[in-house]
C-alpha positions in Angstrom: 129.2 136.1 51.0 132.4 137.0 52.3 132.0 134.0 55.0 131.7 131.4 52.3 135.4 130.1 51.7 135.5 130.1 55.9 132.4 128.0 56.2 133.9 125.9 53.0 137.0 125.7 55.1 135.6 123.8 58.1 132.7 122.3 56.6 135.6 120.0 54.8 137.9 119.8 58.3 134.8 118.8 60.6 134.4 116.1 57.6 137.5 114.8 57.6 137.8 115.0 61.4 134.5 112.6 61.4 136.0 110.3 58.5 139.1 110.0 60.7 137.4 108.8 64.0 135.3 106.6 62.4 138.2 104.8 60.5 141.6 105.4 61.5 141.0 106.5 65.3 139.4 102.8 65.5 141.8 101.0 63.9 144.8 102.3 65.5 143.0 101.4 68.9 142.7 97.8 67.6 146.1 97.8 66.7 146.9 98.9 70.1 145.2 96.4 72.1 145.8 93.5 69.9 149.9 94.0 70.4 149.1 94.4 74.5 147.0 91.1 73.1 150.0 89.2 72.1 152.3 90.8 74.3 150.5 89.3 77.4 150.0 86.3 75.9 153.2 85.6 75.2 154.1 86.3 78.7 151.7 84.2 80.4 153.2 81.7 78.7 156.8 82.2 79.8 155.0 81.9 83.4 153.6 78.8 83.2 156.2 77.1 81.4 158.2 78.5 84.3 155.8 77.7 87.1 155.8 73.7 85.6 159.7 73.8 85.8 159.5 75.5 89.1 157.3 72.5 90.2 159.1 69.6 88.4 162.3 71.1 90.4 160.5 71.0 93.9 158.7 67.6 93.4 162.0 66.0 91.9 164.1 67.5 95.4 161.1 65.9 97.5 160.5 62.9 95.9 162.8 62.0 93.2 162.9 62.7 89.2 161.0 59.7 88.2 157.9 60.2 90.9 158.1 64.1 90.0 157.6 62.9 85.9 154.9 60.7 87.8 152.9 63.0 89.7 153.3 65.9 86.8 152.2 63.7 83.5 149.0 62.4 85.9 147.9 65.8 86.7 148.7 66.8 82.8 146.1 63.6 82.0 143.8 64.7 84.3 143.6 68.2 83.3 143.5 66.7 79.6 140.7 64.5 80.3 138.2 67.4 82.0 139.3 69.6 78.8 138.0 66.7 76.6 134.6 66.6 78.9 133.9 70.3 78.2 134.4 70.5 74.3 130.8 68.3 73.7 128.1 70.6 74.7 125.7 68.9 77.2 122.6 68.7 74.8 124.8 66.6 72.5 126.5 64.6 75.1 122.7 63.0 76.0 122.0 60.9 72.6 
């Protein structure tokens, strides 16, 4: 009897322990890898927008502004255009 309030004790600390894994130790991972998330989104978009500069600069030294607007805007369309084929599933694409 004179190990009851010890077993009280950490009956109530291996509960809360459990409680916190299962709720806050998940959560704050989420939160962790949805801001690495965002952060490398946001930085992958910085590099493209830099790469399309990068090649709008090299194209308009080679070939002149309006040719590198040209050659740019028809690779855009074509890119757009095989975007637009994938969004209808094949099995609808058939009727």
């Amino acid at each position: 009897m004179n190990d009851f309030p010890t077993q009280i004790a950490d009956f109530l600390e291996d509960t809360a322990t459990k409680i916190r894994s299962l709720t806050v130790d998940r959560l704050a991972s989420a939160a962790k890898w949805t801001g690495v998330g965002i952060v490398a989104l946001l930085l992958g978009f910085v590099l493209v927008i830099f790469l399309v500069v990068g090649l709008v600069r090299l194209l308009a030294g080679l070939v002149g502004m309006q040719w590198a607007y040209t050659i740019i805007g028809g690779l855009f369309v074509v890119a757009g255009m095989f975007l637009w084929r994938l969004r209808i599933p094949r099995e609808a694409s058939q009727d």
